[in-house]
N, C-alpha and C positions, 0 to 999 in steps of 0.2 A: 498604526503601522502593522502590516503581516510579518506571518514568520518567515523566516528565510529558510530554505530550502536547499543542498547541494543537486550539481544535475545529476549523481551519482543515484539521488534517491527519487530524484521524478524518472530516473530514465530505467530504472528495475520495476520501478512501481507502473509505469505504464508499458512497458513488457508483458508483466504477470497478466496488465488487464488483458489487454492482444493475449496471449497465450492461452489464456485460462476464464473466458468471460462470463462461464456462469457459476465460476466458484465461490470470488469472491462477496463479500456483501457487505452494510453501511455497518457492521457493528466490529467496533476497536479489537474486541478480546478473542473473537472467530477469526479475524483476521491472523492474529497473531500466531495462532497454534496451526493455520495453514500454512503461513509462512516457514512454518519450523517444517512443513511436509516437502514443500515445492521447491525451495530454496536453503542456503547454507549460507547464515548471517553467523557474522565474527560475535559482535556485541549485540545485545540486551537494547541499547539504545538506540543501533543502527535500526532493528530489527521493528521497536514500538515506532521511527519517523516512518519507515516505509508502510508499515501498515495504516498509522495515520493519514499519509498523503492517500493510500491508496481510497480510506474511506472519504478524504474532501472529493482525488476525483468522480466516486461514484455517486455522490448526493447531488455534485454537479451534473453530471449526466442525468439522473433523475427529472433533475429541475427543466433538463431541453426536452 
């Protein structure tokens, strides 16, 4: 089974990519501390799904 996802957190996270395409990159802990520059996440854990998803969808891109 996958993880489940809100659209909340694919639809900021595929934002950021459109916005911002050659900031982000595959690694969790960079992600996160730019997150804290581009955006204003309430919680800690909203803040690691989004940057998570946002590292699945670039390794997916990667892969096309």
């Amino acid at each position: 089974m996958g993880k489940v996802r809100t659209i909340l957190i694919k639809k900021v996270s595929k934002e950021l990519i459109n916005n911002y395409p050659d900031v982000f990159t595959t690694d969790f802990e960079t992600n996160k501390s730019l997150l804290d520059k581009y955006i204003e996440v309430d919680s800690k854990h909203l803040r690691n799904r989004i940057s998570g998803y946002i590292v699945n969808l670039l390794k997916i891109r990667e892969k096309e």
